[in-house]
Every structure is written in C-alpha cells, then in structure tokens.
Biotite code that builds the C-alpha atoms (Angstrom):
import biotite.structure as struc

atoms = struc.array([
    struc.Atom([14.453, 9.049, -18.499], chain_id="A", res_id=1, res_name="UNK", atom_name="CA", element="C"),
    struc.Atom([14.949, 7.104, -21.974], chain_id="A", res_id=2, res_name="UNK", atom_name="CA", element="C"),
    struc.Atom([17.065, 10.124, -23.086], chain_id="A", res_id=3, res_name="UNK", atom_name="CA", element="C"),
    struc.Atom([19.572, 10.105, -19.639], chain_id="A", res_id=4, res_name="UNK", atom_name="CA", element="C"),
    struc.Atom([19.505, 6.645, -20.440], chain_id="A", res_id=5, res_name="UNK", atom_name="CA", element="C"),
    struc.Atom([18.546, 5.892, -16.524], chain_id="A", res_id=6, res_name="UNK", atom_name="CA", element="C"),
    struc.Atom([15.477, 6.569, -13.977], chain_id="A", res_id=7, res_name="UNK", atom_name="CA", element="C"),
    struc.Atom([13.229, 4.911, -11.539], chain_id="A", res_id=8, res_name="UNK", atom_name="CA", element="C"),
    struc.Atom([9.334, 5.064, -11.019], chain_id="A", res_id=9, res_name="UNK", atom_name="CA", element="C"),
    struc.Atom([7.777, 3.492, -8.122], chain_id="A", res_id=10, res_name="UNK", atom_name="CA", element="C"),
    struc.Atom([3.953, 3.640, -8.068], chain_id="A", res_id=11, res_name="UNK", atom_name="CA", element="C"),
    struc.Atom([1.660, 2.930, -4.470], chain_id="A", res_id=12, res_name="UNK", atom_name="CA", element="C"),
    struc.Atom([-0.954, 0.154, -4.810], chain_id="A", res_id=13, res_name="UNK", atom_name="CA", element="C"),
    struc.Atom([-3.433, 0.314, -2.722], chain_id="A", res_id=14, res_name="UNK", atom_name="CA", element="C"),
    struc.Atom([-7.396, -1.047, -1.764], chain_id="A", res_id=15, res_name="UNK", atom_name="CA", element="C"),
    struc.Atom([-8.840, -2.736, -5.205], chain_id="A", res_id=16, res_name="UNK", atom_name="CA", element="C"),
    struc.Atom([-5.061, -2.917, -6.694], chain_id="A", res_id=17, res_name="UNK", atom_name="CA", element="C"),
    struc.Atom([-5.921, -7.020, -6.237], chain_id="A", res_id=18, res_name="UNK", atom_name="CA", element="C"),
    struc.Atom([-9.448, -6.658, -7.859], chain_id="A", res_id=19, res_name="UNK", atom_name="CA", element="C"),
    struc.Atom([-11.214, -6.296, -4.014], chain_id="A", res_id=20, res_name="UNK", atom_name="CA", element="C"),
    struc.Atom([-13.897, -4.709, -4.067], chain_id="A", res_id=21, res_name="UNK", atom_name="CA", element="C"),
    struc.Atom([-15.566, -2.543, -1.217], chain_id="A", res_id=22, res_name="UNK", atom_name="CA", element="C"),
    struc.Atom([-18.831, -0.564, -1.035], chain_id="A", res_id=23, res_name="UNK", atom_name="CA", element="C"),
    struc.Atom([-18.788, 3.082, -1.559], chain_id="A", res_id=24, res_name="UNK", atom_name="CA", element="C"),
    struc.Atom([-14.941, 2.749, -2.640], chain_id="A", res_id=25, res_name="UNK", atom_name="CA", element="C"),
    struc.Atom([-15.680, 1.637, -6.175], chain_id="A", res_id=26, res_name="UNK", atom_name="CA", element="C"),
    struc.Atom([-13.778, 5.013, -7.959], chain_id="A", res_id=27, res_name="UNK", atom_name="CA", element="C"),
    struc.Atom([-10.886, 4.458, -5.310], chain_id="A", res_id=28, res_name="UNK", atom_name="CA", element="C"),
    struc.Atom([-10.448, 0.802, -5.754], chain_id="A", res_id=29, res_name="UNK", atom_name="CA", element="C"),
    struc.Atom([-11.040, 1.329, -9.806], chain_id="A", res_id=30, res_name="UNK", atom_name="CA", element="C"),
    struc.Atom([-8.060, 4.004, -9.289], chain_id="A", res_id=31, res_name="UNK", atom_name="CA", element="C"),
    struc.Atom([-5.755, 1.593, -8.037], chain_id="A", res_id=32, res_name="UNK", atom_name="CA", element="C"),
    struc.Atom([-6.669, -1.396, -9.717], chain_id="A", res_id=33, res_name="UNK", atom_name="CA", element="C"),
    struc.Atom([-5.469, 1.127, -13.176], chain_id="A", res_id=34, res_name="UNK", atom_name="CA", element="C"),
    struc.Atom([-2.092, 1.846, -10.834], chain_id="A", res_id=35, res_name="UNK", atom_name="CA", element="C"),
    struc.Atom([-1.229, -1.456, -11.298], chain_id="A", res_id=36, res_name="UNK", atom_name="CA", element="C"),
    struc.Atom([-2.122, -1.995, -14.862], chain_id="A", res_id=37, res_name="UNK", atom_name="CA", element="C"),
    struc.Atom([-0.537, 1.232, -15.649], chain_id="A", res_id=38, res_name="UNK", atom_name="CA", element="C"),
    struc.Atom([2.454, 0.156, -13.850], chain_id="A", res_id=39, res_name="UNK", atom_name="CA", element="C"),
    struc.Atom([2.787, -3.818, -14.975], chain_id="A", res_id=40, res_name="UNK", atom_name="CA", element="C"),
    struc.Atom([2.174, -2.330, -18.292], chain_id="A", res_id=41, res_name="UNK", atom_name="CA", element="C"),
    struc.Atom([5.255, 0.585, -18.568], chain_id="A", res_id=42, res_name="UNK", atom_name="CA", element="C"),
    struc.Atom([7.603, -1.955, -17.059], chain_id="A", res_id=43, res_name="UNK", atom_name="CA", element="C"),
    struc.Atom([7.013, -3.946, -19.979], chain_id="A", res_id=44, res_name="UNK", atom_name="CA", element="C"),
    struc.Atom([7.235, -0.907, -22.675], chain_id="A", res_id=45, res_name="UNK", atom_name="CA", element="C"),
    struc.Atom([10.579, -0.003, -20.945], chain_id="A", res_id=46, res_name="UNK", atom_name="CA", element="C"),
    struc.Atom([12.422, -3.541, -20.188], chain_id="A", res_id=47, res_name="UNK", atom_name="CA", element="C"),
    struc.Atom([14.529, -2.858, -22.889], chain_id="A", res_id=48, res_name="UNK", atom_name="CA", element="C"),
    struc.Atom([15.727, 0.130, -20.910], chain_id="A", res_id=49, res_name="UNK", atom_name="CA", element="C"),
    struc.Atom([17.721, 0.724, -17.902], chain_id="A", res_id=50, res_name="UNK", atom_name="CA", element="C"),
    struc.Atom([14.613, 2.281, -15.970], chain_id="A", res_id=51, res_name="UNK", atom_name="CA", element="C"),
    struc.Atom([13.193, 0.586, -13.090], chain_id="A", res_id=52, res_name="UNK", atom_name="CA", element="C"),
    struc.Atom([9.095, 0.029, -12.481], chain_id="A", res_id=53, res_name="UNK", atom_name="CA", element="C"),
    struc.Atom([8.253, -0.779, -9.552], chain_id="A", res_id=54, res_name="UNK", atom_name="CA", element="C"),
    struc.Atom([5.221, -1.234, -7.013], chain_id="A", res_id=55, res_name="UNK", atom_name="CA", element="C"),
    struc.Atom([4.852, -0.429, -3.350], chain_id="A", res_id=56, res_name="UNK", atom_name="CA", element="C"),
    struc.Atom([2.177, -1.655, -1.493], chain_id="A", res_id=57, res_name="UNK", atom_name="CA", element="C"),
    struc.Atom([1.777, -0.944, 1.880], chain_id="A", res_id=58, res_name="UNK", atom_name="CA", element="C"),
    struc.Atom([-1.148, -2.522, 3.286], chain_id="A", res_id=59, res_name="UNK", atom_name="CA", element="C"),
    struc.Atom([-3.366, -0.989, 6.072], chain_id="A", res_id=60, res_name="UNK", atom_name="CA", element="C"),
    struc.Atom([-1.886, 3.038, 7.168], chain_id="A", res_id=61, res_name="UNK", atom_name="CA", element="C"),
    struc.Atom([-3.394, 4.383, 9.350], chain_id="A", res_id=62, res_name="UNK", atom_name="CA", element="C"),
    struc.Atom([-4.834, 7.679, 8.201], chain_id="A", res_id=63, res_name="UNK", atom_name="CA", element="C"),
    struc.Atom([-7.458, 10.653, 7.909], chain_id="A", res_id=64, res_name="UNK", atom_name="CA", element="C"),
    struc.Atom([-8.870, 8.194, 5.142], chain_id="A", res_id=65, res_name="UNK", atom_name="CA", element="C"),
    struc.Atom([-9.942, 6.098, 7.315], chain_id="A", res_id=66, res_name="UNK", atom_name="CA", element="C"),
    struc.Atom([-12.685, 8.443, 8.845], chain_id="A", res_id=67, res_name="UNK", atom_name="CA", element="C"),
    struc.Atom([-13.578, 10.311, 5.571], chain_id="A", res_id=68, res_name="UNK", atom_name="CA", element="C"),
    struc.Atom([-13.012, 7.625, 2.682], chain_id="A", res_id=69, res_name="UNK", atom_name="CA", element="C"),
    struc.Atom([-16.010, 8.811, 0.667], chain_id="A", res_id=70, res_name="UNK", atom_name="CA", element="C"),
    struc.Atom([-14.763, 12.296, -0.579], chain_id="A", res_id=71, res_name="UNK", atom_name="CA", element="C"),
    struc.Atom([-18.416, 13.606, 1.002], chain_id="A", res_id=72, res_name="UNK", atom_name="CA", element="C"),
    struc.Atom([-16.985, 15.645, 4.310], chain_id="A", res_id=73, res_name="UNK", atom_name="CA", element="C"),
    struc.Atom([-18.751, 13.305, 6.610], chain_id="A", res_id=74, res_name="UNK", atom_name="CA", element="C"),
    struc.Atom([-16.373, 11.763, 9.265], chain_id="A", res_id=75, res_name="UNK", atom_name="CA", element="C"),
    struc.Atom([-17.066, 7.426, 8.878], chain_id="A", res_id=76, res_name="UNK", atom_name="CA", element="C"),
    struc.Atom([-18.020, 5.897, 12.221], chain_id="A", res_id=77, res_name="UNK", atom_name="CA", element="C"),
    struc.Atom([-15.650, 3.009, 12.313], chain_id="A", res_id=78, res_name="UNK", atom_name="CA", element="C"),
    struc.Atom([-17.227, -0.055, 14.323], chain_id="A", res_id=79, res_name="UNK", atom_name="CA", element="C"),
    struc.Atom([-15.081, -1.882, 17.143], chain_id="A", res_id=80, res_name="UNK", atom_name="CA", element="C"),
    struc.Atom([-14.305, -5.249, 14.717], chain_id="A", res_id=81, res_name="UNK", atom_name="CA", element="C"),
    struc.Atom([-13.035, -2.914, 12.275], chain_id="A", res_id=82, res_name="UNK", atom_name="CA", element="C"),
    struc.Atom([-10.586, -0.955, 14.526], chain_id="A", res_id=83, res_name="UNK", atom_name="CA", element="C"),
    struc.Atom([-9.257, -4.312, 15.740], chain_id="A", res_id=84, res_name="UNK", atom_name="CA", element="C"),
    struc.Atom([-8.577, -5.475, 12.376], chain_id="A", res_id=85, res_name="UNK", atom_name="CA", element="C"),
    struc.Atom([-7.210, -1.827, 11.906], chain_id="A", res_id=86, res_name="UNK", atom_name="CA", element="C"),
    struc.Atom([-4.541, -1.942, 15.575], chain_id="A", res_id=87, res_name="UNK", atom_name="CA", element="C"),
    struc.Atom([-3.435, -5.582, 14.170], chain_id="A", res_id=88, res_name="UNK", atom_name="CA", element="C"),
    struc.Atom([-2.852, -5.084, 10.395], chain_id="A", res_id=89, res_name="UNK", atom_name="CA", element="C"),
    struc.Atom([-2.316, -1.313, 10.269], chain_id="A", res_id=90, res_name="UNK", atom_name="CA", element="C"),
    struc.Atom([0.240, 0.729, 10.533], chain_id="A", res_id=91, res_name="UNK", atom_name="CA", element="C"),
    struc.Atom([1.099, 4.717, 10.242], chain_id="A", res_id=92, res_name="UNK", atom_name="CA", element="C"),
    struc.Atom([2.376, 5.861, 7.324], chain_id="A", res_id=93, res_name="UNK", atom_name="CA", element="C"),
    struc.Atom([6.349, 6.930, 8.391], chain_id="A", res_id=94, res_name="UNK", atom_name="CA", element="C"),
    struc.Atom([6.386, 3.166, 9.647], chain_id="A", res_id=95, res_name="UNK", atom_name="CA", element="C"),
    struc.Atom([5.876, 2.054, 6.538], chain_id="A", res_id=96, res_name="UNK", atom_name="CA", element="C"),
    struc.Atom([7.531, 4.885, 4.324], chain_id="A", res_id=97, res_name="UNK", atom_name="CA", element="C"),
    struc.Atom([10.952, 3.645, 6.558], chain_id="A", res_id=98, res_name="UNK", atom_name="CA", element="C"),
    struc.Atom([10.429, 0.443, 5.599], chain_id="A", res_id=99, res_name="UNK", atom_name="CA", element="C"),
    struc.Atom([9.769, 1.269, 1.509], chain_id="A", res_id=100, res_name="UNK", atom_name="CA", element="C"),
    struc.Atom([12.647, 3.829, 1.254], chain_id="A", res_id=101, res_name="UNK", atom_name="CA", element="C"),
    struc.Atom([15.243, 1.486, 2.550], chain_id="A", res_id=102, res_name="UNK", atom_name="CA", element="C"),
    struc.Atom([13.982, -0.990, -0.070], chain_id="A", res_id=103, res_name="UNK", atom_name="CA", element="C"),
    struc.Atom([14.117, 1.145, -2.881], chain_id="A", res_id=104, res_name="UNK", atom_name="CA", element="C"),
    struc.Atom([17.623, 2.635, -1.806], chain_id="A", res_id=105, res_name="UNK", atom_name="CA", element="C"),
    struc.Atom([18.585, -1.037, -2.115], chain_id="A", res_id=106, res_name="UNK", atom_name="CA", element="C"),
    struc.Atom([16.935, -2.217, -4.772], chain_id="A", res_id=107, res_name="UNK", atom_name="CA", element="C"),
    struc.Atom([18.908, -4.043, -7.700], chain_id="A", res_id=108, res_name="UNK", atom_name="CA", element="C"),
    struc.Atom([16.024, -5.452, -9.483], chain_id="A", res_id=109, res_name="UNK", atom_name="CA", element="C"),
    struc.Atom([14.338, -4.072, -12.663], chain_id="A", res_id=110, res_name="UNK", atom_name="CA", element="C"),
    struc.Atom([10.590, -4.028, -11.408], chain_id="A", res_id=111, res_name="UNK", atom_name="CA", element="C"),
    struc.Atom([10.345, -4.930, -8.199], chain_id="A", res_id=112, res_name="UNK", atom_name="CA", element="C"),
    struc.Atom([7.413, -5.051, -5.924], chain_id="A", res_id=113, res_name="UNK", atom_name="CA", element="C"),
    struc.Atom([7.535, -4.238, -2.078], chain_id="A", res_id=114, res_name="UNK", atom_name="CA", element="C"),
    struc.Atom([5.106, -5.568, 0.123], chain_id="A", res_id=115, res_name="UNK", atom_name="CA", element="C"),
    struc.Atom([4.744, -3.935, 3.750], chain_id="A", res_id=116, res_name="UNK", atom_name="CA", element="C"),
    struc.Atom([1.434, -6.429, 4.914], chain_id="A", res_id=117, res_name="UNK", atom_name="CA", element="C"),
    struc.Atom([3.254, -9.545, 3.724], chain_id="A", res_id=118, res_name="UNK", atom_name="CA", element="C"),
    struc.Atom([1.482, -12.916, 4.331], chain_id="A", res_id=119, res_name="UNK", atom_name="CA", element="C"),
    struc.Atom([3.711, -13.689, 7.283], chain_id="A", res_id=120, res_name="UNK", atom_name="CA", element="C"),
    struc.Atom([3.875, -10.125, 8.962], chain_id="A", res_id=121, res_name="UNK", atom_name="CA", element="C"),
    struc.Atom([0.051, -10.922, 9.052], chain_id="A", res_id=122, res_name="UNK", atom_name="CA", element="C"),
    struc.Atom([-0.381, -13.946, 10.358], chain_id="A", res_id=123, res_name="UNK", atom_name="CA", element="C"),
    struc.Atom([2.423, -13.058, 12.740], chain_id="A", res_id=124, res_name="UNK", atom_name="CA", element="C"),
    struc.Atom([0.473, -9.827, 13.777], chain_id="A", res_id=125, res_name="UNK", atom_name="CA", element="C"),
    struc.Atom([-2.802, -12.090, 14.477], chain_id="A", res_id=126, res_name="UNK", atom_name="CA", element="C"),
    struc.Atom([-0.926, -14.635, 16.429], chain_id="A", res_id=127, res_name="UNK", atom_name="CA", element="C"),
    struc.Atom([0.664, -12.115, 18.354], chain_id="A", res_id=128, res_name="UNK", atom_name="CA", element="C"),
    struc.Atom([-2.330, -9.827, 19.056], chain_id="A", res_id=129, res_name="UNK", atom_name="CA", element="C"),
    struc.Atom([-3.257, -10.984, 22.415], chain_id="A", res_id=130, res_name="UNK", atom_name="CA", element="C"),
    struc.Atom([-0.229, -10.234, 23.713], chain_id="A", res_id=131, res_name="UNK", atom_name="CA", element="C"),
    struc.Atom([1.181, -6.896, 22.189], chain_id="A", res_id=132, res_name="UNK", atom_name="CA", element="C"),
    struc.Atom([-2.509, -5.046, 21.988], chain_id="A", res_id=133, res_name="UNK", atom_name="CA", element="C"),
    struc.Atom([-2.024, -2.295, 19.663], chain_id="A", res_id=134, res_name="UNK", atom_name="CA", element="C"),
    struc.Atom([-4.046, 1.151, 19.860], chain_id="A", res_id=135, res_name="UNK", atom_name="CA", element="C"),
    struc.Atom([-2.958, 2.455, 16.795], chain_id="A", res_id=136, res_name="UNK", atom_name="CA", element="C"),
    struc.Atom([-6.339, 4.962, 17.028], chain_id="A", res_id=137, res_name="UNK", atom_name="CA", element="C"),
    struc.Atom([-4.956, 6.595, 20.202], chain_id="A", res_id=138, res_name="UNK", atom_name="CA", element="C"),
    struc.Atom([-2.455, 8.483, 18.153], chain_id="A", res_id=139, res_name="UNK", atom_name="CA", element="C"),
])
C-alpha cells in the first residue's frame, strides 16, 4: 500500500476491544482488545500516508459463537435474561455487514470508526422492546 501510494484496512472490534472483561472469554477479549491497539497504533505509523485505518464494531451478531464461545465443542446453554438482552441488542451478521459496507464505500475520512450498537440504536432498541419483540434465536 505505501508503494501504490493508496489502500484501506478496516479491522472488526469486538467483546474486550473496550477493556470488558467476561469469564471464560479472557484469550478472546485479550484478542480484540490487541485489534484495537494494533489498529489505533498503524493509523498513527501511516497518517502521513494516503491509507485509511479504520475500525468496525458491530456490537451483538447473532452467531454459532454464541452457543460454543469457549473453543471446547460443548454447545453453551444460554439462560432466558441473556437471550432477551441478545433479541434487543443483537443482530445477524448480513444486517450489520449492509450497514458497514455502505459506510466504508462512503467513507472520506482517514481512520474512521463505525459503530453498528450505537448509544442511541440501544436505548432506542430497549425503549422499543415491548412493542416490536424480537426472536432473533428462531432463525
């Protein structure tokens, strides 16, 4: 990319990107939390550049990582508060991929960061809950 003089490089955030920490996901969230040094660290190697950095993070997808986050074969047993908190703030992957392409097609900024699970779609997806239940498990 420095020698065509041009390039992009978007990197996905995810679970422990924000220094949250979960049990049993320690080398996942330790993973991501290096994504985003990794990536807040090139961007600033390459601003001289005309090569974009940038971050995606899409919140909650819904996913076969779900059920088998620990890498041991053995399906998780998700409980019902968690699946709620799952049908209001998740959402499947092509939802969100839609959503990410169209920003990076667009983009004009150097290193930007999309956020899918933005403050507002949250609290808009929790105030809206009782009305629009989701089953996003049903799938």
């Amino acid at each position: 990319m420095i020698n065509q003089k041009f390039g992009s490089i978007y990197n996905v955030e995810g679970h422990g990107s924000n220094d949250a920490k979960i049990e049993k996901l320690t080398i996942y969230g330790t993973a991501k939390r290096g994504v985003t040094y990794f990536t807040e660290s090139l961007a600033n190697e390459l601003k001289d550049y005309n090569i974009t950095i940038g971050k995606i993070t899409p919140g909650i997808m819904i996913t076969n990582f779900i059920y088998h986050s620990l890498g041991d074969g053995k399906e998780l047993t998700i409980d019902d508060k968690t699946k709620k908190i799952y049908n209001i703030l998740g959402d499947y992957p092509e939802t969100i991929a839609k959503f990410m392409v169209e920003k990076i097609i667009n983009n004009k900024k150097k290193n930007p960061k999309f956020v899918w699970l933005s403050n507002f779609r949250a609290f808009r997806r929790f105030m809206s809950y009782p009305f629009t239940k989701r089953d996003l498990f049903e799938k």
